[in-house]
N, C-alpha and C positions, 0 to 999 in steps of 0.2 A: 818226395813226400811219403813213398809208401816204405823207405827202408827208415824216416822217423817216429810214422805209429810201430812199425815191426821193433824199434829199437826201444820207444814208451813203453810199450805191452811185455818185452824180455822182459823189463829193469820192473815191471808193476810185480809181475806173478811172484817175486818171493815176498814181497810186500803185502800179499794177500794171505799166502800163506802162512807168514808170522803173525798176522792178523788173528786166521784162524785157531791157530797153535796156540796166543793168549789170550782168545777167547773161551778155548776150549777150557785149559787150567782153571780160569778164572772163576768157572762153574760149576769145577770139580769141588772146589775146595770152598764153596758156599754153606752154610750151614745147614741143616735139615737133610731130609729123605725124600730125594724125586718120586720114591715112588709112595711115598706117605700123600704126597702132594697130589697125586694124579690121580690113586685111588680113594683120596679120602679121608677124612677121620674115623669112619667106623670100617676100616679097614683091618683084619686080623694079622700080627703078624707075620702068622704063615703066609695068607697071600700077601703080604708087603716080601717077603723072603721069596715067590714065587717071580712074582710080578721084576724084579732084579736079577735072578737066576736066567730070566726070561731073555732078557735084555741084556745080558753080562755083563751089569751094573757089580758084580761080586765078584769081577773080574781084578785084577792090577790095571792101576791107571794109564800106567805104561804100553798096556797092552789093546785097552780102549783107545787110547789115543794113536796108536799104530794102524788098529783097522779105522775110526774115523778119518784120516789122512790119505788112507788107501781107499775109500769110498770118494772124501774130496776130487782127489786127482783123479776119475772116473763120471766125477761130474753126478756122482750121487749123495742127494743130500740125507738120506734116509726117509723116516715117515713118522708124522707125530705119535706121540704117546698116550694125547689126548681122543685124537678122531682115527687111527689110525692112516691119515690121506699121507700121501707124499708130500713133504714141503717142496719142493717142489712147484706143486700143484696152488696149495697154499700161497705162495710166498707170488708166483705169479699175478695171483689175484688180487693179491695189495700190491703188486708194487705199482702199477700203472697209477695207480689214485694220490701216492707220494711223489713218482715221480711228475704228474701234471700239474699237483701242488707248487713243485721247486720251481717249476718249469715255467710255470705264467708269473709266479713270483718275484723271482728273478729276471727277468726279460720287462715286469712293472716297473721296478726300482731301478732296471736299467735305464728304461724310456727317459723315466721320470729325473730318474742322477744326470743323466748325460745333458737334458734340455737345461735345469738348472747349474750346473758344471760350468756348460756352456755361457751361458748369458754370468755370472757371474764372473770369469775369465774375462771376455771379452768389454762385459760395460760395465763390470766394478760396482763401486757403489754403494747404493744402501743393498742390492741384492747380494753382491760379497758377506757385506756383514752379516744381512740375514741368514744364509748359508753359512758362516764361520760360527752363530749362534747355535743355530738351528741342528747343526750335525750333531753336535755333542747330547742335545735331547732325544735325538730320535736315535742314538746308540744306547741311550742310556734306558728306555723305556724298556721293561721286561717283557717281554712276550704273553703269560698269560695275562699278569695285570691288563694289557693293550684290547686283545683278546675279548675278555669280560667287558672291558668299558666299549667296544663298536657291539658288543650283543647287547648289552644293555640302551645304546643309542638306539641302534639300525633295528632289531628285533625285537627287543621288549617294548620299546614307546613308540618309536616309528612304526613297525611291524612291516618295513621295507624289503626284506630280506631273510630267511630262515637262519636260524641260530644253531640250528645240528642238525647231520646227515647227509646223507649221499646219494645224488642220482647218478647212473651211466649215463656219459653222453648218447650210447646207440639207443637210450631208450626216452631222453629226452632233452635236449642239448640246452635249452632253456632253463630246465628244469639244474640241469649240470652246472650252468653258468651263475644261477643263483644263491647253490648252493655253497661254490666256493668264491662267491666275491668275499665275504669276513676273513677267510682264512688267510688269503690272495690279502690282501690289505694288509693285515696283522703281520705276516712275513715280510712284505713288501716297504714298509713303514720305517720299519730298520735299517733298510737293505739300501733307501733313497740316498741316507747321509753320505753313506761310505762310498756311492758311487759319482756322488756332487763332489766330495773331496777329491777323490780320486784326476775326475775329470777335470776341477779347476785346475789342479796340481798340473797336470800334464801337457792342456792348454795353453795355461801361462808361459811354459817352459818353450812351446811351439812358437807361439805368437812374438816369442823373444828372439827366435832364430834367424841366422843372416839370411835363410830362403824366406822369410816373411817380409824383411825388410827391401830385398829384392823385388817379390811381388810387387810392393806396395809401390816401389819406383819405378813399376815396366804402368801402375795405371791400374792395377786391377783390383777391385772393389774387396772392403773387408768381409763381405760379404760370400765372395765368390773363393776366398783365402782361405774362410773358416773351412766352409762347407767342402771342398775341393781338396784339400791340403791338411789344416795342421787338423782336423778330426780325423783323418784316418788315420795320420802317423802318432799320432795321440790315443789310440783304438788300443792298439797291445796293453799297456798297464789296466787300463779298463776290461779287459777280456781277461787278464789275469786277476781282477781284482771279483771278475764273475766266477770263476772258477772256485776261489776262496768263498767268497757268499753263498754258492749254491752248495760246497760240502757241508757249511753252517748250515744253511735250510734242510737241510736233510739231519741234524740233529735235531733240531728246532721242530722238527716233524713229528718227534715224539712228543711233545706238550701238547703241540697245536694240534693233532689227530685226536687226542684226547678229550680236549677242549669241544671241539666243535662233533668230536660223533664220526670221526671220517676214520672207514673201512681202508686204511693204507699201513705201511711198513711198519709205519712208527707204533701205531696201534698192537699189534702185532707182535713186537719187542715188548710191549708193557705186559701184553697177556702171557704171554710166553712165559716170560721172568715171573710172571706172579703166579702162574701152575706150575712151575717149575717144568716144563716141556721143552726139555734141551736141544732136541732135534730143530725144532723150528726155530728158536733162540738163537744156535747157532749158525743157521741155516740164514736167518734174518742178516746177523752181522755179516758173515762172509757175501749176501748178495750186495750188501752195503758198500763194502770194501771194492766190489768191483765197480759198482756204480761209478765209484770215486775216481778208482783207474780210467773208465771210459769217459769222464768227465773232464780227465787231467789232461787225455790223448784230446781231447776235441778242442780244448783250450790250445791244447800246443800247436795243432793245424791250423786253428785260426790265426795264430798271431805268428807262426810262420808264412802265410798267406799271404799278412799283411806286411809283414818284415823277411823278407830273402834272407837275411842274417841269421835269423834264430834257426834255420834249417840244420847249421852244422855245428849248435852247443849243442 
């Protein structure tokens, strides 16, 4: 197991750093002045010519991009432009709140895919149909459209639940919990289809197998078959199909952090991009890219876990 994440994590890191690399270009060659941006509009030339000199924005590209790569691989991300703090620093601070976001999100639409997966597998039906209806709506549903209409239900007329903002759970967990139940929903809502699909698909595939039909001939309840047997060896596509959903939700993080007023990653990227504050920008995306690496390695442990086989693709 340890020489599989040691082999994930080799094969991620150039992966992160092509990442980084066209990240970086991609901001180079955006139109305007970072430092028009940062300082302002009643900013004088000269300090817009200072404020670059400073930074060695008036430097060759080539040569910016040589020492950012060499900061990279040193594990320093720089320090914004705006506040002078380290991103670093920055970037810690929101990521816990995108990643708790992905995290209950995903693990909701999991609960929820797999119960319904389940039972439409096994007793068919009108809950098949419902589920073979039902998927294509809740993919099809935008994100913020979704969004707006539970604030407009849950918060504007109900007044169930806050429509924006953010507690720390260490400062009120209650307070944490009801903050992001909308958001948690809104993510979650999309995420159910794909993993009822996923889960009937696989199901079916099990319950068709000569070790099911074995079972059923030694005596042992359909019951005890599902639960015991073909759910777990049915586990891996659903674990990969988590791992896909949750890189999604981490894009999806950017609307939905917007949306609802939450202090996370995705926040963060929008501000970033709109001061032109490239340090954190890019600091943002690179922390992104790894997320994804440690998310792809955890995916792979599990479903090597559950499959001995997949240890030695």
């Amino acid at each position: 197991m340890i020489r599989l994440i040691l082999r994930r994590a080799l094969m991620g890191i150039p992966l992160v750093l092509v990442v980084a690399t066209v990240a970086f270009f991609l901001v180079q060659f955006t139109p305007g002045s970072p430092a028009a941006a940062v300082l302002g509009t009643q900013a004088t030339p000269e300090a817009i010519a200072r404020f670059e000199t400073g930074l060695g924005l008036d430097r060759p590209v080539l040569v910016q991009y040589a020492e950012y790569m060499g900061r990279l691989l040193v594990l320093d991300l720089g320090e914004s432009w705006l506040t002078e703090q380290p991103v670093a620093e920055i970037l810690a601070s929101r990521l816990p709140v995108t990643m708790t976001l992905a995290t209950l999100a995903t693990l909701v639409a999991m609960l929820i895919g797999i119960l319904i997966g389940t039972g439409a597998a096994v007793r068919g039906g009108w809950i098949d149909r419902v589920l073979t209806g039902g998927s294509g709506v809740g993919l099809a549903l935008p994100n913020f459209w979704l969004a707006s209409i539970l604030v407009l239900i849950f918060s504007l007329n109900l007044a169930l639940v806050p429509a924006t903002g953010y507690v720390p759970f260490t400062s009120d967990p209650a307070q944490w919990a009801n903050h992001l139940i909308l958001p948690v929903a809104t993510l979650a809502i999309a995420m159910i289809a794909s993993f009822a699909r996923q889960t009937r698909t696989s199901m079916i595939e099990q319950l068709s197998s000569d070790y099911v039909r074995t079972l059923r001939g030694a005596g042992i309840s359909r019951a005890s078959i599902v639960s015991r047997h073909t759910l777990r060896n049915a586990a891996a596509p659903v674990l990969n199909t988590a791992g896909l959903q949750f890189v999604g939700v981490l894009g999806g993080a950017i609307i939905i952090e917007q949306v609802f007023a939450l202090p996370g990653l995705g926040r963060a990227i929008v501000q970033s991009a709109s001061a032109r504050d490239l340090p954190v920008l890019l600091g943002a995306v690179v922390v992104s890219a790894i997320v994804v690496l440690i998310v792809n390695i955890v995916i792979d442990v599990a479903v090597a876990a559950l499959n001995p086989r997949a240890r030695i693709s």
